[in-house]
C-alpha positions in Angstrom: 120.7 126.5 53.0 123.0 129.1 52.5 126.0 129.0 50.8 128.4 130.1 53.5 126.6 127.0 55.6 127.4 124.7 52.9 130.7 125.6 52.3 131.4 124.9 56.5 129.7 121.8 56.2 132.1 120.7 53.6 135.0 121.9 55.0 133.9 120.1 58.6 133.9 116.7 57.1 131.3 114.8 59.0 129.1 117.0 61.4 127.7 115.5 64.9 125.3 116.8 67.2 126.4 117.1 71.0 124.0 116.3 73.8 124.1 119.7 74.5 122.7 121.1 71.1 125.9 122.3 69.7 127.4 121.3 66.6 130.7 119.9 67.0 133.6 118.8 63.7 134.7 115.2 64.4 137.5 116.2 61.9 139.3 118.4 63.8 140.1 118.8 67.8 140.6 122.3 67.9 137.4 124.5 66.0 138.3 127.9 68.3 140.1 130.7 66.5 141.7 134.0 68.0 139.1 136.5 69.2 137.4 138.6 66.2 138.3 135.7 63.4 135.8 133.6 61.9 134.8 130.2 62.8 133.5 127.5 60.7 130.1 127.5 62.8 130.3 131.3 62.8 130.3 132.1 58.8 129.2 135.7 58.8 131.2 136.9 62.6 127.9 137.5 64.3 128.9 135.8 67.4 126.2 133.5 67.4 127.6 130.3 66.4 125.6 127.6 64.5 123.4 125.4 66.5 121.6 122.4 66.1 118.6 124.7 66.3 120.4 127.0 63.5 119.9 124.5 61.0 116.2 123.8 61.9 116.8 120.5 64.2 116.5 120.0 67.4 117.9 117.2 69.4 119.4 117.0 73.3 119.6 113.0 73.4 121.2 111.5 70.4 124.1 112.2 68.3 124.0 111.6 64.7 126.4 113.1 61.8 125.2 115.1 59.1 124.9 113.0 56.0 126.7 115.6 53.6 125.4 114.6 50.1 121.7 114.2 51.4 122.4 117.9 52.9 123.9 119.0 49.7 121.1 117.1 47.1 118.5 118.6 49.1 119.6 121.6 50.1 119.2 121.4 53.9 120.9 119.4 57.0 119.7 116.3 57.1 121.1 113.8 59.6 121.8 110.2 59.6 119.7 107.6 60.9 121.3 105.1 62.3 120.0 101.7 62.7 121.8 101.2 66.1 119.4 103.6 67.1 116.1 101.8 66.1 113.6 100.4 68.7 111.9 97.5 68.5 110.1 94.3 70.6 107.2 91.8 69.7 105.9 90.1 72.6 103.6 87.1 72.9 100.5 88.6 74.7 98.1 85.9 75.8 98.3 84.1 72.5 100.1 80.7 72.3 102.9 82.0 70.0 104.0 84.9 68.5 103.1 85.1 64.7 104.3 88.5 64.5 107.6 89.1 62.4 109.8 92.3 62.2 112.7 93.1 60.1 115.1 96.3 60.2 118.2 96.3 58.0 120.3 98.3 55.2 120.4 97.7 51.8 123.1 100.1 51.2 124.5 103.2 52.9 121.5 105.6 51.6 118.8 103.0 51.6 117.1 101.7 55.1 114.4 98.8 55.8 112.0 98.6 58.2 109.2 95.9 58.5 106.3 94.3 60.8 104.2 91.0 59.5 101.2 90.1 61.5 100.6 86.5 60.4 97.7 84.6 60.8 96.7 80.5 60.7 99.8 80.0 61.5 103.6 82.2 61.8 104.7 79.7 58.4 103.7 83.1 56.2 105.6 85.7 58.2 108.5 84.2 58.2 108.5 83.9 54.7 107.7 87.7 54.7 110.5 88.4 57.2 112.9 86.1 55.0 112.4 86.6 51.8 110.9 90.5 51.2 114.3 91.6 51.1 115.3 90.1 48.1 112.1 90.6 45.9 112.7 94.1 47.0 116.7 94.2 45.5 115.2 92.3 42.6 112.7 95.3 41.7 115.4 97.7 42.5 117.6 96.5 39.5 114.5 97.3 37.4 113.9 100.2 38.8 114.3 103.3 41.4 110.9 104.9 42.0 110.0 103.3 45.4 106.6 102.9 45.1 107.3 101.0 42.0 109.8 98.6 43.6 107.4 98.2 46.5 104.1 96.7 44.8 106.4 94.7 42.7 108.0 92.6 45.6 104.6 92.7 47.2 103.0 91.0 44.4 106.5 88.5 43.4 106.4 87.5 47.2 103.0 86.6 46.9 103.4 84.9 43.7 107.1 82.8 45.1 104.7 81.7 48.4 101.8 80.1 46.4 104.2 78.1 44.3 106.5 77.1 47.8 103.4 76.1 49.7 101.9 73.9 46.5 105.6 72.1 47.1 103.8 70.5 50.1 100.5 69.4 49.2 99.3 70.6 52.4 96.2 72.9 51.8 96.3 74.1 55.5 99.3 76.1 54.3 96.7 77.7 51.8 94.8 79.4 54.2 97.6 81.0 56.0 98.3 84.5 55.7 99.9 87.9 56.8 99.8 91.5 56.8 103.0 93.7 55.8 103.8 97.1 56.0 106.9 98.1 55.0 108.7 101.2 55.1 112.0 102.6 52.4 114.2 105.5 53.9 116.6 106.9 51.0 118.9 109.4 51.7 117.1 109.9 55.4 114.8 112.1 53.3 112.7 110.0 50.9 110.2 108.0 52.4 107.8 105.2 50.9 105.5 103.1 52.6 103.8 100.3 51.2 100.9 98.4 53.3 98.5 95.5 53.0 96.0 94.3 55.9 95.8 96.1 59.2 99.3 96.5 60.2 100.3 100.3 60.3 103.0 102.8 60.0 103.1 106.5 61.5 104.8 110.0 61.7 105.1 111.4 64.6 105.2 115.5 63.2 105.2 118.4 65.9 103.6 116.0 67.9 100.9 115.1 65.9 100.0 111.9 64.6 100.3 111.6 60.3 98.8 108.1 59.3 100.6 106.4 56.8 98.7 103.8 55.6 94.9 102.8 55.4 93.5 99.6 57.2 92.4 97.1 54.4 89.2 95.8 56.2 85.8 95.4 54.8 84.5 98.1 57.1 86.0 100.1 53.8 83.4 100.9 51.4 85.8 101.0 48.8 87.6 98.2 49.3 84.2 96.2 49.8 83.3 97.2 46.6 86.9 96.0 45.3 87.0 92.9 47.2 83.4 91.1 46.5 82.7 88.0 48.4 80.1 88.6 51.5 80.9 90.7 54.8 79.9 89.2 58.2 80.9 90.7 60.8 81.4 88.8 64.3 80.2 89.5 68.5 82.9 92.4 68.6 81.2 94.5 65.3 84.4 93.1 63.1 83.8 92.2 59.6 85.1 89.4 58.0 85.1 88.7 54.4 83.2 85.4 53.8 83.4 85.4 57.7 87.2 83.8 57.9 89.2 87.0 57.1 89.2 90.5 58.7 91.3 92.4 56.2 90.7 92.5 52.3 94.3 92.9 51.3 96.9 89.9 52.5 100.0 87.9 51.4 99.1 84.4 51.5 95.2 83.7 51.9 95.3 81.4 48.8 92.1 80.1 49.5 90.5 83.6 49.4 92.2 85.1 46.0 89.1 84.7 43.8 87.0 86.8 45.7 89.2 89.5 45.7 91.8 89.2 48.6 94.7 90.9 47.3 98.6 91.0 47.9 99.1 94.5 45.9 99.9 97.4 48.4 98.7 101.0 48.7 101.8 103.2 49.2 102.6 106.4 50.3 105.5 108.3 49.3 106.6 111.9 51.3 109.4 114.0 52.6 111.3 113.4 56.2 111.2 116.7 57.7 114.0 116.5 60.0 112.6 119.9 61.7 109.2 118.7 62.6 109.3 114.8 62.3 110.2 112.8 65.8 109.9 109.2 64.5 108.5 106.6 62.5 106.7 103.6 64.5 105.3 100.6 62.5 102.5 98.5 64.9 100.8 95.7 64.5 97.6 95.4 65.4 98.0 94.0 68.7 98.6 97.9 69.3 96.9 99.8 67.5 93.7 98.1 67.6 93.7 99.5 71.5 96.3 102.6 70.9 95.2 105.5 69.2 97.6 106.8 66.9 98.2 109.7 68.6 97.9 108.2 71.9 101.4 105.7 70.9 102.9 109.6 69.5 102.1 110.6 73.0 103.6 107.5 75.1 106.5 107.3 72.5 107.4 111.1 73.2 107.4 110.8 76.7 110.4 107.8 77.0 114.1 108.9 76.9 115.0 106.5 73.4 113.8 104.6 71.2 114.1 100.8 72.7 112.5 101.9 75.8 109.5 103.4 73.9 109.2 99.8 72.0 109.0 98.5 75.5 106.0 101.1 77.3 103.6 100.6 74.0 103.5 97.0 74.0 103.2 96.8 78.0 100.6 99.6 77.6 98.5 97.6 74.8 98.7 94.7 77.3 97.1 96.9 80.3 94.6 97.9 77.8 93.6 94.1 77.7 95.1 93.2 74.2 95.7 89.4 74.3 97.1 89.6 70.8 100.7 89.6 70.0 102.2 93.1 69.9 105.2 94.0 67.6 106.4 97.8 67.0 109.8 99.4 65.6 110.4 103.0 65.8 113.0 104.9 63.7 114.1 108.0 65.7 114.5 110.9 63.1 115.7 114.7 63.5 113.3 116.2 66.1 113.4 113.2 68.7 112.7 114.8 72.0 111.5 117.8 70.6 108.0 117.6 70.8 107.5 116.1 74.0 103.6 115.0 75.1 102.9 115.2 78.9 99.4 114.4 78.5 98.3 111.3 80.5 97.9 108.3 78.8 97.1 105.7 81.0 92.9 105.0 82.0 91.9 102.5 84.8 88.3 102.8 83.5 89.4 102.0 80.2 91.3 99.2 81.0 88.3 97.3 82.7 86.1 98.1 79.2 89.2 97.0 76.9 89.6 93.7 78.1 86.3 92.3 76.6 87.2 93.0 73.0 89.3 90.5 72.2 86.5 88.2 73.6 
């Protein structure tokens, strides 16, 4: 970013984005000036005032300020996300209840939170998740600020806090309940960290394009087999199980299954927002994305006007596709939302009648 650009930003205050692509001051009413004379969106009196486009993001539907010390730290615009602006839904399916969780809040005014739990044996783990992740996570932070760090910490104390909880209850039902997580850190709507266990995922929609975020944790994984020991079996749909009761080799919860290697320690994946390129985040659970591709939810998600109505189309969509599992997603709208718009066709009446057998 050039100077001059930084030097307007500064002097605008707070910078929003109109629904017409324009830049527009919130901090004063009146940014014309007498024919020939500057503006503060026309630095260099070229006539061609700065655009959203100008600063390399793109955006006809939302309006968002620019976060100035972000802009400044990294050297570029970079625009807030907004929490208000967040999609999400979890919905039932064919299951008797929903034991999928989701959590979105702010931990402070550069640090965002967004989280899905796919329980399993019951919804008594998830909620735990969905309750308590949050404060493991502040506990790490006061230890320290590398994400990643903070993230396998409160992974692994969560873990820890639940076995000790569920041994309150002599009840060794509660032993053999479990979930995924995947959760994902925004700092400064520029830093990103993901941290995942089980088959719950998280992706970047980028020019359109589908960038996986995590890795399944499934025993179809030769490395993680090899990590895990126990026995694989895998069941009438070609899913493998580990010791034939468990589908994923990494879990919160799954007491019962610790010693043969089913872990609560995440992989994580840190990387750079590009405001530019990058659409959205969605996190799925895999009520969706076992019958979504992940480019095919990019697509459907890039075709819907915001956010919540996206939420809504992917989980009806997995349910046409004959999931019968619960389906939970949140999507985080970032710089280029409506930029990169799919209009391939996603929907498949021959595909629907061959989907609905594999949740037999």
């Amino acid at each position: 970013m050039s100077p001059a650009v930084l030097m307007n930003l500064l002097r605008c205050g707070r910078v929003s984005v109109s629904r017409h692509g324009a830049l527009s001051a919130r901090s004063s009413p009146d940014t014309s000036t007498p024919s020939g004379g500057s503006t503060r969106f026309d630095p260099d009196n070229s006539g061609r005032p700065l655009t959203w486009d100008s600063f390399g993001i793109w955006d006809d539907r939302i309006e968002e300020p620019i976060l100035l010390p972000s802009s400044i730290k990294y050297g570029r615009p970079i625009p807030q996300v907004s929490l208000s602006r967040v999609g999400s839904t979890s919905v039932v399916g064919l299951r008797k209840q929903n034991e999928d969780r989701l959590r979105i809040a702010r931990f402070h005014d550069s640090l965002l939170y967004f989280a899905v739990f796919d329980g399993h044996g019951g919804s008594y783990v998830a909620d735990y998740c969905q309750t308590y992740m949050e404060k493991f996570i502040r506990n790490a932070l006061e230890e320290d600020d590398d994400l990643e760090k903070v993230l396998k910490k409160a992974f692994l104390d969560v873990d820890k806090a639940l076995h000790t909880h569920l041994c309150l209850f002599n009840d060794a039902s509660f032993l053999t309940a479990g979930t995924t997580a995947t959760v994902a850190m925004l700092r400064d709507s520029h830093e990103l960290v993901v941290g995942s266990v089980g088959d719950s995922r998280a992706v970047l929609c980028r020019k359109g394009r589908a960038k996986k975020l995590t890795k399944d944790h499934t025993p179809d994984r030769k490395d993680e087999r090899q990590r895990s020991g126990g026995f694989v079996t895998w069941n009438s749909v070609g899913q493998a199980n580990v010791n034939g009761r468990l589908a994923m080799t990494r879990s919160i919860g799954d007491f019962h299954l610790k010693s043969i290697g089913v872990i609560a320690e995440p992989e994580t994946e840190r990387l750079n927002i590009h405001h530019t390129s990058d659409s959205f985040l969605a996190l799925t659970t895999d009520g969706i994305n076992f019958l979504l591709s992940d480019q095919e939810i990019c697509d459907i998600i890039s075709q819907c006007h915001d956010p919540t109505e996206a939420a809504d189309v992917i989980a009806q969509q997995a349910l046409q596709y004959g999931s019968e599992d619960n389906a939970t997603i949140v999507i985080v709208p970032l710089g280029a939302w409506g930029k990169h718009k799919s209009s391939t066709a996603i929907y498949s009446m021959s595909r629907n009648f061959a989907s609905s057998g594999r949740w037999a």
